[in-house]
Backbone as CSV, one residue per row, in Angstrom:
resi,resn,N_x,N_y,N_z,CA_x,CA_y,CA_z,C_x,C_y,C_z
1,UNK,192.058,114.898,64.304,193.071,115.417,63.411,192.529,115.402,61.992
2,UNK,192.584,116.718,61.680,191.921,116.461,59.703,193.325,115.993,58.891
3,UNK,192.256,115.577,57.830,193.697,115.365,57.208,193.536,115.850,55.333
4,UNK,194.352,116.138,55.085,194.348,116.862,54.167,195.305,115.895,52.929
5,UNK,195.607,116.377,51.590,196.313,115.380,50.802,197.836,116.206,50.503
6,UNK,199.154,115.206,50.397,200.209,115.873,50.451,200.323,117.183,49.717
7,UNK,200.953,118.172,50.646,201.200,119.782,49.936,200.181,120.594,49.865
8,UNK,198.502,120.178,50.901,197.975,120.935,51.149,197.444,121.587,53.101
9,UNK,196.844,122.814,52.701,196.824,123.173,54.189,195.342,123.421,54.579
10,UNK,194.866,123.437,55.599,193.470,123.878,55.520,192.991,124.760,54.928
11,UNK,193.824,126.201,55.021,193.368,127.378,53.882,193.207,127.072,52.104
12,UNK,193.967,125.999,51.759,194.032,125.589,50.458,193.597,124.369,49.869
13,UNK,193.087,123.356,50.900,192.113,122.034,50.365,191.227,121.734,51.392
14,UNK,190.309,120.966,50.457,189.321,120.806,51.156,187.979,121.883,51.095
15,UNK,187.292,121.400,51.020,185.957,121.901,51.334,185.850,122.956,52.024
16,UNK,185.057,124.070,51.795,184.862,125.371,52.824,183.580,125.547,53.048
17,UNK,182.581,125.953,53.949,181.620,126.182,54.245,181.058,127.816,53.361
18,UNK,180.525,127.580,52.749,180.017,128.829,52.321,179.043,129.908,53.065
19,UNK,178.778,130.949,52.558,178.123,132.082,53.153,176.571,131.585,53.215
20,UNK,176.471,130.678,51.878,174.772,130.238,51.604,174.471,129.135,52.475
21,UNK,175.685,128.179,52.562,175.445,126.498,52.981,174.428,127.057,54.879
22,UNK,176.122,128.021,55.282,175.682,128.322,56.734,174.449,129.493,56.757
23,UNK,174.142,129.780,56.027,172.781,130.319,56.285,171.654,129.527,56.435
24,UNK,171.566,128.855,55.542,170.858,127.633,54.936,170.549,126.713,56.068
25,UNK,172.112,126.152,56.759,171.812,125.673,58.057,171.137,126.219,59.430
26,UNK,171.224,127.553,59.339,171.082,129.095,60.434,169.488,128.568,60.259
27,UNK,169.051,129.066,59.023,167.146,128.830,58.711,166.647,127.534,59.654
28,UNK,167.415,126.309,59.125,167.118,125.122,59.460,166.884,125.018,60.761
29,UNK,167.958,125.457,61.583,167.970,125.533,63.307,167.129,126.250,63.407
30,UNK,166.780,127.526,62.728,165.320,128.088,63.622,163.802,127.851,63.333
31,UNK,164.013,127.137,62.369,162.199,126.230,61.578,162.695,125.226,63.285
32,UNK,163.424,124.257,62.994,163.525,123.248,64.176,163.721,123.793,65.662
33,UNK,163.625,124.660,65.938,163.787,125.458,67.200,162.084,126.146,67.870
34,UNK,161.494,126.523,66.658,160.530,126.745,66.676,159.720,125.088,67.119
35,UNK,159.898,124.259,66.083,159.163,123.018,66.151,159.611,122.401,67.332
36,UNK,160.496,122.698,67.925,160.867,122.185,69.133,159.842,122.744,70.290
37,UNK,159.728,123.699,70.069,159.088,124.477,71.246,157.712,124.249,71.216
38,UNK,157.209,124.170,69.743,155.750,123.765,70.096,155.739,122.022,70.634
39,UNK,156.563,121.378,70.030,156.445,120.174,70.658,156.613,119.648,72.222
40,UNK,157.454,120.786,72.327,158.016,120.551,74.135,156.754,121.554,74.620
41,UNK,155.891,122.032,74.198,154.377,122.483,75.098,153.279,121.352,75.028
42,UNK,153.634,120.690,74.229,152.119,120.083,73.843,152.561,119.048,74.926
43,UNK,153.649,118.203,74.629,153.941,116.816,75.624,154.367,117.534,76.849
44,UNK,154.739,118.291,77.467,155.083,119.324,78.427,156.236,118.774,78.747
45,UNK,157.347,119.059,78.081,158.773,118.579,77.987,159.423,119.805,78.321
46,UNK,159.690,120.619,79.522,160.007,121.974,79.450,161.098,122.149,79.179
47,UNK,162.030,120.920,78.776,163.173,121.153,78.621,163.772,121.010,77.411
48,UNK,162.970,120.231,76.581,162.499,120.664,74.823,162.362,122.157,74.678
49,UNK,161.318,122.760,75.658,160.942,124.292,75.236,162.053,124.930,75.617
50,UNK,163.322,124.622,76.399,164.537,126.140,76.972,165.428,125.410,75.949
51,UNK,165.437,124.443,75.429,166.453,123.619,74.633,166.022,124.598,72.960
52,UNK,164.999,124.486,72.551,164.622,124.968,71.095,163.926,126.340,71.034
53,UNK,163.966,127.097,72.227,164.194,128.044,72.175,165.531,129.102,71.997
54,UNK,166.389,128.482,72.547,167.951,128.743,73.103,168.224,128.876,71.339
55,UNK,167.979,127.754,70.504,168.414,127.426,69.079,167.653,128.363,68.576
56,UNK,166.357,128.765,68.567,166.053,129.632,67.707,166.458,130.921,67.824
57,UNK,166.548,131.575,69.492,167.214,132.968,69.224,168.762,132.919,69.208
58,UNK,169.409,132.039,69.283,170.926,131.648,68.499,170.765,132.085,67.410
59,UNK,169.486,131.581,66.299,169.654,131.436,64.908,169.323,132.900,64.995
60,UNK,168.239,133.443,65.531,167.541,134.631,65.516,168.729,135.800,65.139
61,UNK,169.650,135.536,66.413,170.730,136.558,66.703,171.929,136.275,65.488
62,UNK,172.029,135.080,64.787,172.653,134.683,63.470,172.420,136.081,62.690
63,UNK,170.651,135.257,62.760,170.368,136.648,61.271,170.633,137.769,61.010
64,UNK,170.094,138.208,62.273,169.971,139.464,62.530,171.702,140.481,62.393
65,UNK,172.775,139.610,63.001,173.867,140.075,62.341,173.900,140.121,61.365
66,UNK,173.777,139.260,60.533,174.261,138.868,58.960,173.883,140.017,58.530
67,UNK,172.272,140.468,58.667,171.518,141.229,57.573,171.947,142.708,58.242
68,UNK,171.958,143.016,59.787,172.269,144.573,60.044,173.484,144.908,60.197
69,UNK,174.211,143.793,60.722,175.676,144.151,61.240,176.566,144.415,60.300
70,UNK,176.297,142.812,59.902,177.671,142.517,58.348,177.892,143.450,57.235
């Protein structure tokens, strides 16, 4: 349950995620998605490699809206 301070609503307090913050985070998941994958080849963790792959074309498919779709 969030909680908010008397006489406000989620649309009107509190913190909002911005357009930059979640991009910012989008980048992050796919630098670490990438680094995942080389790491899950080297120790042969194949499940590192379907795990940080999955995150990077998540992020991939992020971008790629943002910049053609949006």
């Amino acid at each position: 349950m969030a909680r908010y301070r008397i006489g406000e609503t989620p649309e009107t307090g509190g913190d909002h995620l911005t357009e930059n913050l979640q991009t910012g985070a989008v980048v992050f998941g796919l630098i670490a998605g990438i680094g995942f994958v080389v790491a899950g080849l080297r120790a042969k963790q194949y499940w590192l490699v379907v795990w940080g792959a999955g995150l990077a074309l998540a992020s991939v498919a992020y971008l790629v809206y943002q910049i053609f779709i949006k």
